[in-house]
C-alpha angles and dihedrals in degrees: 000000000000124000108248096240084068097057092051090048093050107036107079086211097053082053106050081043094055093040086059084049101052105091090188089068090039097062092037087060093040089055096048099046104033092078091051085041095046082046092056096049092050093050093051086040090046085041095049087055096041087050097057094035085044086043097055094042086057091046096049082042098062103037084054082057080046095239116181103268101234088062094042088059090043093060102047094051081054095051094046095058092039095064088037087056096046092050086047080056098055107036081054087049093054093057093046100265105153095205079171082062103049090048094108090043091045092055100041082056084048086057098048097044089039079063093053109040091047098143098050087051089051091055083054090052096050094044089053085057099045084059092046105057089017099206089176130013138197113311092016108128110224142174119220135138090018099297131099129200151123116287115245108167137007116204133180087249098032157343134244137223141205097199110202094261091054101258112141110220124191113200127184119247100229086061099050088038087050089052150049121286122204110195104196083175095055095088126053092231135025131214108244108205131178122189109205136166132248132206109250080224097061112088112257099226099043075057103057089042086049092053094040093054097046093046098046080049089058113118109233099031124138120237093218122070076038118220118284136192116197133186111234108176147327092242128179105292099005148029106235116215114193112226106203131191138155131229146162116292090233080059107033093107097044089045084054106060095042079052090057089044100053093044092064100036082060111054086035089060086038088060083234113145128228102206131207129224105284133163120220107207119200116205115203118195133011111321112222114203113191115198109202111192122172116226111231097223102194088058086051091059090037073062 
């Protein structure tokens, strides 16, 4: 049998085993590497807070050179990872870590998980293409995938939104770039229009004087385009007249609703009706109503 010292000499896994176990190495290794490892914390440390202190410099920087917002935001994320990423390479590159050497590998890494995160590249994508052609910015208000609300963010992956009743909504960018995108914000005024009824009884031109009058009274209007009122159909029980001002797009929704106020007031004060949807049914001949009613015969013997 073999001593044991020459088992441990010859077996590759005694001797890693006994290597860990050897507190005198340990230590040796720990000295040698803890100044490089205690370097490499203070320069991600120092770079974490130059990115955020170089980042807002950039931000500041461009909004002074009045640079769309979506794209000043845009640029300072980017300059924030990218000086994240360039402390990450050297401290890699102080413990002998060749990055020029692993290019090929990493790439073929990029393909493979490329393969497997394709929707979220093709969020990328589509982000890439939202700031591109830029069909809403930062603080337009839009309607798309159901959902309207103030834009908060755009990112490369997706943008958020403040809807009116101050739920934030993140919504990926493949699906807004996939769909249609309604910007409310795009233009400096907005068209108000309500649609009403009118009686058939009410005179059509007392009408037209009575909307007119109540629109042109409406606090917030603007004077050019000037108000309109317009007659749309005799439909079934009306006929519907279109009432039709322009505002300003940050009061669109306030201008409406006193729209909608002064519409009704005056036809109200008018004596104009604004009917509702009724049927008028015309018997001929005699009508004959049968009443059928079952006896309960056991209540007639408890009588």
């Amino acid at each position: 049998m073999e001593p044991l010292s020459l088992i441990a000499e010859s077996s590759p896994t005694v001797r890693a085993t006994a290597w860990w176990l050897d507190w005198n190495n340990l230590l040796k290794h720990g000295e040698l590497y803890a100044p490089t490892v205690i370097g490499a914390l203070v320069v991600l440390f120092a770079a974490w807070i130059a990115a955020g202190w170089i980042s807002r410099l950039v931000y500041r920087s461009l909004k002074l050179a009045k640079l769309d917002e979506t794209l000043a935001r845009f640029t300072t994320k980017f300059a924030w990872w990218g000086i994240l990423v360039l402390a990450l390479a050297g401290c890699l590159d102080k413990f002998g870590v060749q990055t020029t050497s692993y290019a090929a590998a990493l790439g073929a890494v990029g393909f493979s998980i490329g393969l497997a995160f394709q929707g979220a590249l093709g969020n990328f994508a589509a982000g890439i293409m939202l700031l591109v052609f830029r069909p809403y910015k930062v603080g337009d208000v839009i309607v798309v995938g159901g959902q309207t609300g103030k834009v908060d963010e755009i990112d490369l992956f997706s943008t958020t939104l403040d809807t009116p009743d101050n739920r934030r909504i993140m919504i990926p960018n493949g699906s807004i770039f996939g769909n249609t995108i309604e910007n409310t914000s795009y233009h400096q005024t907005r068209r108000v229009e309500v649609t009403v009824g009118a009686g058939y009884a009410a005179d059509i031109d007392q009408t037209y004087e009575v909307l007119m009058r109540a629109v042109c009274a409406v606090p917030g209007i603007l004077s050019e385009p000037i108000p309109e009122v317009a007659l749309l159909e005799l439909a079934d029980s009306s006929v519907n007249w279109s009432v039709r001002a322009w505002a300003t797009a940050a009061d669109f929704g306030l201008v409406k609703q006193r729209t909608l106020r002064a519409v009704k007031l005056g036809l109200d004060q008018a004596g104009i009706e604004i009917p509702f949807p009724q049927m008028d049914v015309n018997l001929r001949g005699p009508a004959t109503v049968r009443i059928s009613q079952t006896a309960n015969t056991s209540g007639h013997k408890a009588a």
